[in-house]
mmCIF file as Biopython writes it, N, C-alpha, C and O atoms, coordinates in Angstrom:
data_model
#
loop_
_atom_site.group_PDB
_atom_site.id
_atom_site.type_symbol
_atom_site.label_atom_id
_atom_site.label_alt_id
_atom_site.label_comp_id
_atom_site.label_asym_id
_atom_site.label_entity_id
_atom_site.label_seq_id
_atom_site.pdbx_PDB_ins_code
_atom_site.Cartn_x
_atom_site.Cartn_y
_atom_site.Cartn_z
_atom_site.occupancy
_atom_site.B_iso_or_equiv
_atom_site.auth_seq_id
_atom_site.auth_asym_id
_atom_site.pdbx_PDB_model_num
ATOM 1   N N  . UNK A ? 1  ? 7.194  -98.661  -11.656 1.0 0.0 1  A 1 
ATOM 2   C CA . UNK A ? 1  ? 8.018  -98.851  -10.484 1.0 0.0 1  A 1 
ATOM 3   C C  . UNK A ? 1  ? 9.502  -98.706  -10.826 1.0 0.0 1  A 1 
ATOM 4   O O  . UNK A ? 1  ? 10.147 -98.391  -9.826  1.0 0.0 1  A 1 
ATOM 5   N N  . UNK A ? 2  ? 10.361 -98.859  -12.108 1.0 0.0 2  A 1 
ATOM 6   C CA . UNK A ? 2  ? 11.384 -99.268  -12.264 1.0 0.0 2  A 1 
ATOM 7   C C  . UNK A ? 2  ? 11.686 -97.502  -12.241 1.0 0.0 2  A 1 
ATOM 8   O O  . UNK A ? 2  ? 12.529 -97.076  -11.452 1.0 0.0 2  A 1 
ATOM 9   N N  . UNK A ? 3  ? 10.912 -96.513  -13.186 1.0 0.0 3  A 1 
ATOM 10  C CA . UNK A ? 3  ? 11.219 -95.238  -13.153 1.0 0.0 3  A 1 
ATOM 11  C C  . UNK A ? 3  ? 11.218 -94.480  -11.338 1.0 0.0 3  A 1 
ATOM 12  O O  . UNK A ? 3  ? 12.030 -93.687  -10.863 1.0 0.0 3  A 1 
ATOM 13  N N  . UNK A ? 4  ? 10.228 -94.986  -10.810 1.0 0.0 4  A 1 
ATOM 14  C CA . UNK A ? 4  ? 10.604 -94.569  -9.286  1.0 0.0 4  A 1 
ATOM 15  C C  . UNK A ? 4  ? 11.980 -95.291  -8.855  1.0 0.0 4  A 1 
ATOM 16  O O  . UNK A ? 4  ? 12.507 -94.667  -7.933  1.0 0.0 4  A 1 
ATOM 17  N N  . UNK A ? 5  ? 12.735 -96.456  -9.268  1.0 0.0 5  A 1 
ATOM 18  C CA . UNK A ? 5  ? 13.942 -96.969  -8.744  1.0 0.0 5  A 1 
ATOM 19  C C  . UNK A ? 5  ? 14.951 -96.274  -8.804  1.0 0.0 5  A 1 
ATOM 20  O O  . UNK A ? 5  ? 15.754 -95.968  -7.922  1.0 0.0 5  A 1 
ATOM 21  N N  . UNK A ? 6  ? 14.900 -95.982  -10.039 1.0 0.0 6  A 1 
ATOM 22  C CA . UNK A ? 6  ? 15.711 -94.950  -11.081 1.0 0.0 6  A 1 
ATOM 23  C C  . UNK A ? 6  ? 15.658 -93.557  -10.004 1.0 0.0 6  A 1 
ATOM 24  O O  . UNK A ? 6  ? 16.566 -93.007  -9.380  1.0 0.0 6  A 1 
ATOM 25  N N  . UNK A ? 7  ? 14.494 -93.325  -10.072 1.0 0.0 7  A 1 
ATOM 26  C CA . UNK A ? 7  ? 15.128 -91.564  -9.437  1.0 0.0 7  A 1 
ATOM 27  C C  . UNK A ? 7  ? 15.413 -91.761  -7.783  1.0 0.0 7  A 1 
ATOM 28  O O  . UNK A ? 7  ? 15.007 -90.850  -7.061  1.0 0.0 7  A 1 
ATOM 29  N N  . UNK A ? 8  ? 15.968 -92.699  -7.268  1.0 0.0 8  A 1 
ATOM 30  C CA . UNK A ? 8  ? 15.993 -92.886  -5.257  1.0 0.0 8  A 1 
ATOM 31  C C  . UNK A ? 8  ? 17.343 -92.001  -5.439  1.0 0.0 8  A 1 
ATOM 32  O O  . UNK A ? 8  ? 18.143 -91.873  -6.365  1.0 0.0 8  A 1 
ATOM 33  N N  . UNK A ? 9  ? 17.283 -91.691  -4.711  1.0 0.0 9  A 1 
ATOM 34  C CA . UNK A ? 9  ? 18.905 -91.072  -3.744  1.0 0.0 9  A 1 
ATOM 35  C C  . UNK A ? 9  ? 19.791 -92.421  -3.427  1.0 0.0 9  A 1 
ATOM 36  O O  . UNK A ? 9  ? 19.179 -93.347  -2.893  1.0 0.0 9  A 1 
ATOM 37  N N  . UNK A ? 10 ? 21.039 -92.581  -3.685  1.0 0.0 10 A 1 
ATOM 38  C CA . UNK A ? 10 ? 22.202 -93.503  -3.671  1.0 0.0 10 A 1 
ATOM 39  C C  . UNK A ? 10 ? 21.779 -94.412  -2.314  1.0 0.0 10 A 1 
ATOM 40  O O  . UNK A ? 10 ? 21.782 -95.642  -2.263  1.0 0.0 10 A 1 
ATOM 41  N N  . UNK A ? 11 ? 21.410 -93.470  -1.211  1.0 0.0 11 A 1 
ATOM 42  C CA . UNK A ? 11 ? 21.153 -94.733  0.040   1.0 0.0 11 A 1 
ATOM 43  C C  . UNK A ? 11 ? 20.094 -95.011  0.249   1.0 0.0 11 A 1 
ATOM 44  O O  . UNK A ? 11 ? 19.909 -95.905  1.075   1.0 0.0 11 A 1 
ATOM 45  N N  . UNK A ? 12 ? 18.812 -94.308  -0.470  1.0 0.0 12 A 1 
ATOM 46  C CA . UNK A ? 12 ? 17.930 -95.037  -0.798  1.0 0.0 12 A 1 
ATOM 47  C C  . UNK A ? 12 ? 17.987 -96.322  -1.096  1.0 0.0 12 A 1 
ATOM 48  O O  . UNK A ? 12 ? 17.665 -97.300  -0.422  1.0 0.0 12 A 1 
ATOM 49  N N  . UNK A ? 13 ? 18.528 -96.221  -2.419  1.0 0.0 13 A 1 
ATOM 50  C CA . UNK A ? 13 ? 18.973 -97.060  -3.554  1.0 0.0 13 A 1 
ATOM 51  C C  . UNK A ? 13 ? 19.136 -98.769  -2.588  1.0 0.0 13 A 1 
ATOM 52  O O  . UNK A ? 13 ? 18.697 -99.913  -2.717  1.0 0.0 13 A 1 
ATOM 53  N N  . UNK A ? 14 ? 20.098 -97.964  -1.573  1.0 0.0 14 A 1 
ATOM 54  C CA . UNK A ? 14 ? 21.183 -99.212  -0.586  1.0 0.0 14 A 1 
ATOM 55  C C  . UNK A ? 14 ? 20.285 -99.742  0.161   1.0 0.0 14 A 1 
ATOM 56  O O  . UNK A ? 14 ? 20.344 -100.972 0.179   1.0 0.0 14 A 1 
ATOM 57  N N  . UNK A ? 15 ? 19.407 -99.240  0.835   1.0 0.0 15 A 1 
ATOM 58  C CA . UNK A ? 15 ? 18.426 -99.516  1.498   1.0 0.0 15 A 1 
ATOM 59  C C  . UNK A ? 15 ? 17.554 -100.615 0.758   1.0 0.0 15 A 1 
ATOM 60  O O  . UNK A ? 15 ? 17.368 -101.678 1.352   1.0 0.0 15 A 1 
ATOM 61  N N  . UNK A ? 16 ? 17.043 -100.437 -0.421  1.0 0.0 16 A 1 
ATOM 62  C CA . UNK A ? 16 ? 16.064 -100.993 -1.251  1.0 0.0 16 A 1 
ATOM 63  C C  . UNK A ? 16 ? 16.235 -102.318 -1.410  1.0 0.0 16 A 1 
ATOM 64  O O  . UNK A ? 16 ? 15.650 -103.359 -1.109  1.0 0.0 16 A 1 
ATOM 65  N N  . UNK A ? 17 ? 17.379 -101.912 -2.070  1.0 0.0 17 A 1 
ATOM 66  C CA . UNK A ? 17 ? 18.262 -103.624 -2.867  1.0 0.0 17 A 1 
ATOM 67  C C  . UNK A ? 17 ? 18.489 -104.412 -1.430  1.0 0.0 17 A 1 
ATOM 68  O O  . UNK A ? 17 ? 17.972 -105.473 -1.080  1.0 0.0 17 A 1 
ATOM 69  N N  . UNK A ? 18 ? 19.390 -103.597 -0.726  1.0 0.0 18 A 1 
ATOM 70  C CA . UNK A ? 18 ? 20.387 -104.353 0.194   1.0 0.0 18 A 1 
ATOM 71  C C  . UNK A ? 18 ? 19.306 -105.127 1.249   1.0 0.0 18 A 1 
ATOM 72  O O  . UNK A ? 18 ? 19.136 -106.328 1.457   1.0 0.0 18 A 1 
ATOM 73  N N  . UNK A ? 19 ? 18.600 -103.846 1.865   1.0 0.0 19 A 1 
ATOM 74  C CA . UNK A ? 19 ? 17.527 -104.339 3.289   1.0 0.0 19 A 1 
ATOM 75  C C  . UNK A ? 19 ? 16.082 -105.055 2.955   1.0 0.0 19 A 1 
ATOM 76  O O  . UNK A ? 19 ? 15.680 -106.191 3.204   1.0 0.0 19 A 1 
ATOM 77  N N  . UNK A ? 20 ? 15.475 -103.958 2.306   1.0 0.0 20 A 1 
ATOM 78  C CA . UNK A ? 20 ? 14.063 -104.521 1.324   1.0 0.0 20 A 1 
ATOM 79  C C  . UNK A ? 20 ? 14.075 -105.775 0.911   1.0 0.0 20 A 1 
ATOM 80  O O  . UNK A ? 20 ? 13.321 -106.708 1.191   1.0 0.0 20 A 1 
ATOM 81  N N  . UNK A ? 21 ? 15.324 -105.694 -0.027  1.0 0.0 21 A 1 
ATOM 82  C CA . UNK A ? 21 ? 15.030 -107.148 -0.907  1.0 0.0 21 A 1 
ATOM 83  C C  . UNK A ? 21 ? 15.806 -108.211 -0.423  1.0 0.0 21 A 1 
ATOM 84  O O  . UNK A ? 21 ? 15.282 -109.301 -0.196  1.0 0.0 21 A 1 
ATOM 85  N N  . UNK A ? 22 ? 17.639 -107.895 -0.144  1.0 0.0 22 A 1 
ATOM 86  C CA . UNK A ? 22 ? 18.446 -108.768 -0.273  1.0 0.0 22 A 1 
ATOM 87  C C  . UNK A ? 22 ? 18.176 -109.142 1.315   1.0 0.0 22 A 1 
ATOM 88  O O  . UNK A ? 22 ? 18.833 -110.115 1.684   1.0 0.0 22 A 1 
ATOM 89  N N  . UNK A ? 23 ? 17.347 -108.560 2.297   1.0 0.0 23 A 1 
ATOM 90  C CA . UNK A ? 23 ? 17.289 -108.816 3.653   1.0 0.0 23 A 1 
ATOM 91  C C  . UNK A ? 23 ? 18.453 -108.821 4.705   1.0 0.0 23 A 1 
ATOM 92  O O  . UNK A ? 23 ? 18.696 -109.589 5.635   1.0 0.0 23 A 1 
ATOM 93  N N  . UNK A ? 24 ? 19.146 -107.599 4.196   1.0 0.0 24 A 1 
ATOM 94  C CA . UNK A ? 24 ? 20.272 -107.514 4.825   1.0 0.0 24 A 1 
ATOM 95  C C  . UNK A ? 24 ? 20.228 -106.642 6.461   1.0 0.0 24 A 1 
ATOM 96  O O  . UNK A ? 24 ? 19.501 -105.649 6.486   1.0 0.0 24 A 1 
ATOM 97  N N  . UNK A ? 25 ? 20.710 -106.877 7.298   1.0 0.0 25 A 1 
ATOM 98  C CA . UNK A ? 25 ? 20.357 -106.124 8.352   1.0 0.0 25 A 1 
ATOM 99  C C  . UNK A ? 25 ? 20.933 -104.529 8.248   1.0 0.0 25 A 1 
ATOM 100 O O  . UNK A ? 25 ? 21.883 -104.178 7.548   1.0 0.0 25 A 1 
ATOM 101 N N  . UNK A ? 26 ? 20.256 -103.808 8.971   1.0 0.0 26 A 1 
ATOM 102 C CA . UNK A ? 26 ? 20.386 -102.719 8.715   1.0 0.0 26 A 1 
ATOM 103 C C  . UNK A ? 26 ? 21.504 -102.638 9.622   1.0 0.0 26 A 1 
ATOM 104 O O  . UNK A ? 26 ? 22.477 -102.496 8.881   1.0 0.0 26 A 1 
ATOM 105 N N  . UNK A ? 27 ? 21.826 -102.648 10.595  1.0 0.0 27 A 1 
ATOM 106 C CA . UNK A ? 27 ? 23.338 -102.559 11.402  1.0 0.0 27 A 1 
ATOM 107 C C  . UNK A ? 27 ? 24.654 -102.928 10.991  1.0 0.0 27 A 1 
ATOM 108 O O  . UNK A ? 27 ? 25.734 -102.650 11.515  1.0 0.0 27 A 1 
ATOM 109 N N  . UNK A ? 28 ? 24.331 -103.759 9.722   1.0 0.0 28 A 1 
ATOM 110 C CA . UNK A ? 28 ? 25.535 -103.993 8.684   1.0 0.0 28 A 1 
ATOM 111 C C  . UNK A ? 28 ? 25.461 -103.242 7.713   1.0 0.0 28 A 1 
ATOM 112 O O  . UNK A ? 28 ? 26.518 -103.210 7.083   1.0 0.0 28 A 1 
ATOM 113 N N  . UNK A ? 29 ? 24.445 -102.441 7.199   1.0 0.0 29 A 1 
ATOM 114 C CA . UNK A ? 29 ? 24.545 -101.443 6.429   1.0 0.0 29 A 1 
ATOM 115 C C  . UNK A ? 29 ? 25.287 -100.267 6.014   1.0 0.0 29 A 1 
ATOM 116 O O  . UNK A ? 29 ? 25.719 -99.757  4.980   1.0 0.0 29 A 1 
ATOM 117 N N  . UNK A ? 30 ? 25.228 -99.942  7.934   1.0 0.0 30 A 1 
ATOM 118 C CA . UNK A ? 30 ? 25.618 -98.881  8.308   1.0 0.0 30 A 1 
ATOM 119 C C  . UNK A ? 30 ? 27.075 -98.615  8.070   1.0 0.0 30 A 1 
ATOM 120 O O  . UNK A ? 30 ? 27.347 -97.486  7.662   1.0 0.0 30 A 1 
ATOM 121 N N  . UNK A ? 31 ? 28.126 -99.523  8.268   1.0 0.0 31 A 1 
ATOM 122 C CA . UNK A ? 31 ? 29.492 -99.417  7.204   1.0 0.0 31 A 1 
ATOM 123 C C  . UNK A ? 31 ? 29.324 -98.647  6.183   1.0 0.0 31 A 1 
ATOM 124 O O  . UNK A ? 31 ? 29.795 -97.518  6.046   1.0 0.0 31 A 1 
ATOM 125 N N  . UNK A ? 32 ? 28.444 -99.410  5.211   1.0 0.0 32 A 1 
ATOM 126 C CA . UNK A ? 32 ? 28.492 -99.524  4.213   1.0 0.0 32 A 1 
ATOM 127 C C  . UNK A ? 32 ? 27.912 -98.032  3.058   1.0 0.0 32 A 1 
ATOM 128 O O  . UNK A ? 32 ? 28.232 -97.744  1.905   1.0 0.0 32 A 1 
ATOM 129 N N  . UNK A ? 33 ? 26.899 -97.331  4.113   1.0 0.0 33 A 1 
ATOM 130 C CA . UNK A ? 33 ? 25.937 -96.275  3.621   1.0 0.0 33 A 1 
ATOM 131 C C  . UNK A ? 33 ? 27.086 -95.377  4.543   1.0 0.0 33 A 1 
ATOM 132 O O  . UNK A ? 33 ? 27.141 -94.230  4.099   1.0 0.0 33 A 1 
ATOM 133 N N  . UNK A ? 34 ? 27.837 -95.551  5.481   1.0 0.0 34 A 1 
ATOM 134 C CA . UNK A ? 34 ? 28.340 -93.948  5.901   1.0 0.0 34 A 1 
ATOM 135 C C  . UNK A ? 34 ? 27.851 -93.597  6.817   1.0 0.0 34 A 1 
ATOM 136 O O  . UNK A ? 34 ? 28.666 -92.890  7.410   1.0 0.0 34 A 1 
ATOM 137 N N  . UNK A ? 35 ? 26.664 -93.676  7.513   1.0 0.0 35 A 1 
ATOM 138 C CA . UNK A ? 35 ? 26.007 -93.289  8.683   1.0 0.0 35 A 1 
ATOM 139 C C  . UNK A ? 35 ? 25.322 -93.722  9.403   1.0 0.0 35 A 1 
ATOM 140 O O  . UNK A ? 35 ? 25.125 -94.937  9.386   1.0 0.0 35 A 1 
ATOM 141 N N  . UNK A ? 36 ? 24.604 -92.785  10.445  1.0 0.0 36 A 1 
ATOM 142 C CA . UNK A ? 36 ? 24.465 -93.482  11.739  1.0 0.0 36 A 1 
ATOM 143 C C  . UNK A ? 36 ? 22.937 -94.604  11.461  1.0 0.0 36 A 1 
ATOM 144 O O  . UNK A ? 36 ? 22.036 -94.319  10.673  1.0 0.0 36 A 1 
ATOM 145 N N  . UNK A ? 37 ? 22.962 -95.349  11.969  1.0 0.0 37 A 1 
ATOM 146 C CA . UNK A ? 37 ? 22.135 -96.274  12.012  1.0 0.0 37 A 1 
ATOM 147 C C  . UNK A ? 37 ? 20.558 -95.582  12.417  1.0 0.0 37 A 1 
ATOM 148 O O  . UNK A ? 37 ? 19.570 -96.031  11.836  1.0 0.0 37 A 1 
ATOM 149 N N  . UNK A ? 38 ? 20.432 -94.668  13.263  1.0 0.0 38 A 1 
ATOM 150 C CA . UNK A ? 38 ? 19.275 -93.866  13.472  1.0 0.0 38 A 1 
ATOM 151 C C  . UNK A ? 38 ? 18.723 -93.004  11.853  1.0 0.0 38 A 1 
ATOM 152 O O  . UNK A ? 38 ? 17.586 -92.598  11.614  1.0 0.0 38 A 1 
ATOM 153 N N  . UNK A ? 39 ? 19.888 -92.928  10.984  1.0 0.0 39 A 1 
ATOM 154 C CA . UNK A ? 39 ? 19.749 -92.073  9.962   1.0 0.0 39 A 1 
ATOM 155 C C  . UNK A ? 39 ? 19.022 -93.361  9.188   1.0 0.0 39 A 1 
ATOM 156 O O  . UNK A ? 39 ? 17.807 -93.294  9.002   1.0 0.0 39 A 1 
ATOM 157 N N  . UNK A ? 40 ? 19.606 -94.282  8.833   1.0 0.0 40 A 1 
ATOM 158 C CA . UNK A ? 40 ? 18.906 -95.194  7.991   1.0 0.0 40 A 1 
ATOM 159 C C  . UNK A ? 40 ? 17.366 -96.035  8.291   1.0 0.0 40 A 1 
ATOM 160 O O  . UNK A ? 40 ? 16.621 -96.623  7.507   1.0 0.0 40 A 1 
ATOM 161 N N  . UNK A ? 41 ? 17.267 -95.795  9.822   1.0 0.0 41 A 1 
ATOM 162 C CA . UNK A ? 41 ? 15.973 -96.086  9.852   1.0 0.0 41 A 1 
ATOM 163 C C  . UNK A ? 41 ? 14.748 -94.930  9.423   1.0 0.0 41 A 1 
ATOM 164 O O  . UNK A ? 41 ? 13.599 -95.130  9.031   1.0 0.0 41 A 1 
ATOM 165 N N  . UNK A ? 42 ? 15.351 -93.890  9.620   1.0 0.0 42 A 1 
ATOM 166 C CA . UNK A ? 42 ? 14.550 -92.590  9.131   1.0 0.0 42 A 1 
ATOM 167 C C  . UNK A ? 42 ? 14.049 -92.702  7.891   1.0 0.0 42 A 1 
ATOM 168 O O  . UNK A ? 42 ? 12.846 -92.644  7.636   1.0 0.0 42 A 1 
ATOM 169 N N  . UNK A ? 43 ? 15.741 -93.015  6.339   1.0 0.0 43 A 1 
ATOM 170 C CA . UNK A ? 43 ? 15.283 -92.956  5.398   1.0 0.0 43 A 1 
ATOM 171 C C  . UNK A ? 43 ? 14.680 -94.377  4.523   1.0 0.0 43 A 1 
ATOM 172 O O  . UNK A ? 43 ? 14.499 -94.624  3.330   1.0 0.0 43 A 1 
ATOM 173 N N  . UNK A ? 44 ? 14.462 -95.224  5.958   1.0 0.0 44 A 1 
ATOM 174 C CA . UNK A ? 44 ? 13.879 -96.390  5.219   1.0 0.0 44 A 1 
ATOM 175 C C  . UNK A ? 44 ? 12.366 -95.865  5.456   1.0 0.0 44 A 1 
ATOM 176 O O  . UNK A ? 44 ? 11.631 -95.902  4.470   1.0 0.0 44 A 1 
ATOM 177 N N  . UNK A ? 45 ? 11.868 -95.411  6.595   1.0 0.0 45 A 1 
ATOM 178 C CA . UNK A ? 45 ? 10.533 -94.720  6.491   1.0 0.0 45 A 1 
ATOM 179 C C  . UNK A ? 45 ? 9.958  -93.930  5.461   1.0 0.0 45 A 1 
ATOM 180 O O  . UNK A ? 45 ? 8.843  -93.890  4.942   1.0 0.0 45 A 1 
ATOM 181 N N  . UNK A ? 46 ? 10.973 -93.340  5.315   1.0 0.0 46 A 1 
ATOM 182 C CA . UNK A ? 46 ? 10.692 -92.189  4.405   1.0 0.0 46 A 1 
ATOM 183 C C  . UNK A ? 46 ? 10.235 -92.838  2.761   1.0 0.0 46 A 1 
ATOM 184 O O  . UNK A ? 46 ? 9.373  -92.408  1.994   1.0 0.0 46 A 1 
ATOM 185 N N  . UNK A ? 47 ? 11.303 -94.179  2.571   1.0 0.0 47 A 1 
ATOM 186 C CA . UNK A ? 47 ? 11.767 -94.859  1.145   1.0 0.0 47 A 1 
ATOM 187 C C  . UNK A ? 47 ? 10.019 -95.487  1.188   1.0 0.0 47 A 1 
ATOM 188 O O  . UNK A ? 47 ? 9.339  -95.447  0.162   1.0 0.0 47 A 1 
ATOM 189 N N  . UNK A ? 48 ? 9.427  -96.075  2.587   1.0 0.0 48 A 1 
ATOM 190 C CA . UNK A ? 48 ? 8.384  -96.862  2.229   1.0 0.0 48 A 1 
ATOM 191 C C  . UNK A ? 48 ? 7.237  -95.986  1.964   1.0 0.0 48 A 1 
ATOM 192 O O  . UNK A ? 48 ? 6.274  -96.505  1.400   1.0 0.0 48 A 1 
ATOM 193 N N  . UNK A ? 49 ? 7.179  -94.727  2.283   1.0 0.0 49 A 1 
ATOM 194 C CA . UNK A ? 49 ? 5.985  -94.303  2.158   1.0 0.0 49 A 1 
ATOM 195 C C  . UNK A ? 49 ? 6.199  -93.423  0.648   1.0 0.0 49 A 1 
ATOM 196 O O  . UNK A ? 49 ? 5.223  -92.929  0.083   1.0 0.0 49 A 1 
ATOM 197 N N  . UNK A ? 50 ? 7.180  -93.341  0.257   1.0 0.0 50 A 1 
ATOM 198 C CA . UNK A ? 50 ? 7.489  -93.107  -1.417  1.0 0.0 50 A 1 
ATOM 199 C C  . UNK A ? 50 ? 7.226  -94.039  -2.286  1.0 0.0 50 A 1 
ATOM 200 O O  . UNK A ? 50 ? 6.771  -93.855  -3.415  1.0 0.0 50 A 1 
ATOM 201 N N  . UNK A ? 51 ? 7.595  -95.402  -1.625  1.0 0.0 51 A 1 
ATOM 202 C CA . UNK A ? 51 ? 7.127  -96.467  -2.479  1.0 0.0 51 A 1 
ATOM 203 C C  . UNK A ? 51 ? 5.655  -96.557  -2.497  1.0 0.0 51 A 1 
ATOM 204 O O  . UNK A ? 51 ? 5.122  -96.618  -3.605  1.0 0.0 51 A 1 
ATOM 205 N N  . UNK A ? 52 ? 4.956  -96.573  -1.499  1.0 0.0 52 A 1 
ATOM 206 C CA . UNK A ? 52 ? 3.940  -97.112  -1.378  1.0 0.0 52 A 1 
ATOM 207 C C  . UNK A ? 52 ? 2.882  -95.661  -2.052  1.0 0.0 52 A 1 
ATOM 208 O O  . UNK A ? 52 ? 1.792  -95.865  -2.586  1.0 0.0 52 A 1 
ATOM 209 N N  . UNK A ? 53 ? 3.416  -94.427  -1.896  1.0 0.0 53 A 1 
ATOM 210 C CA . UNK A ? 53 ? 2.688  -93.490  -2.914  1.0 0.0 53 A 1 
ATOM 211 C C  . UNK A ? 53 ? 2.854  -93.752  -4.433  1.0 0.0 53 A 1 
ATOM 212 O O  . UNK A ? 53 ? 1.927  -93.411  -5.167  1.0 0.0 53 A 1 
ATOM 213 N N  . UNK A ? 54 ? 4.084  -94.397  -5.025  1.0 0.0 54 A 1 
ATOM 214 C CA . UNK A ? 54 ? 4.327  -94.821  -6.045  1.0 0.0 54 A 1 
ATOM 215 C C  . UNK A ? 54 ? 3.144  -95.763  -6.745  1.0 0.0 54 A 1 
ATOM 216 O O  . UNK A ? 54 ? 2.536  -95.726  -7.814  1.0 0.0 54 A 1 
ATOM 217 N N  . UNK A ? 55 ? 3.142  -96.581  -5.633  1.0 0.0 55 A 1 
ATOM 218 C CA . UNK A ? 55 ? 2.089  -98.093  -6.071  1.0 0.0 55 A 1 
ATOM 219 C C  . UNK A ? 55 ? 0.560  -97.390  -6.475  1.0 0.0 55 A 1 
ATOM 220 O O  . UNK A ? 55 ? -0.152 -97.697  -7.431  1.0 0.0 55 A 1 
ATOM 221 N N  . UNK A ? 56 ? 0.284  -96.261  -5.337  1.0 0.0 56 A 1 
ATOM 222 C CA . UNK A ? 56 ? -1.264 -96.081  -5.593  1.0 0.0 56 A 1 
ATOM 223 C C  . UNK A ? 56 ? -1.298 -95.216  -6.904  1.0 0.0 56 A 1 
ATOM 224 O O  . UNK A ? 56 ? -2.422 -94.836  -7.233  1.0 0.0 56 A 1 
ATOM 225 N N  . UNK A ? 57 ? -0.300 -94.863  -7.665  1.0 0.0 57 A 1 
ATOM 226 C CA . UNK A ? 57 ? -0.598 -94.173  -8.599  1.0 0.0 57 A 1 
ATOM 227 C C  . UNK A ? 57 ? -1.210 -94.735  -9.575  1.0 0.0 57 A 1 
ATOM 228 O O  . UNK A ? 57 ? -1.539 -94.074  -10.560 1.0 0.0 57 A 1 
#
């Protein structure tokens, strides 16, 4: 898992730590990552089903 952490894209990354773990809302994110709030729900979809292909390996 730590080598899949390692290769995320930077707002991946932000997503992971910040929303995933640290339970940060995603509408405060959005400062913070640069874009639109529709964009970060996309690549949190995207982040879970990478993770979760990760796990079944």
């Amino acid at each position: 898992m730590k080598d899949e952490v390692k290769k995320l894209k930077e707002i991946e990354r932000l997503l992971f730590f910040e929303h995933l773990l640290g339970q940060r809302e995603i509408t405060i994110l959005v400062e913070q990552a640069g874009c639109s709030r529709r964009t970060l729900q996309r690549v949190k979809k995207d982040l879970l089903l990478k993770l979760r292909k990760a796990l079944e390996k």
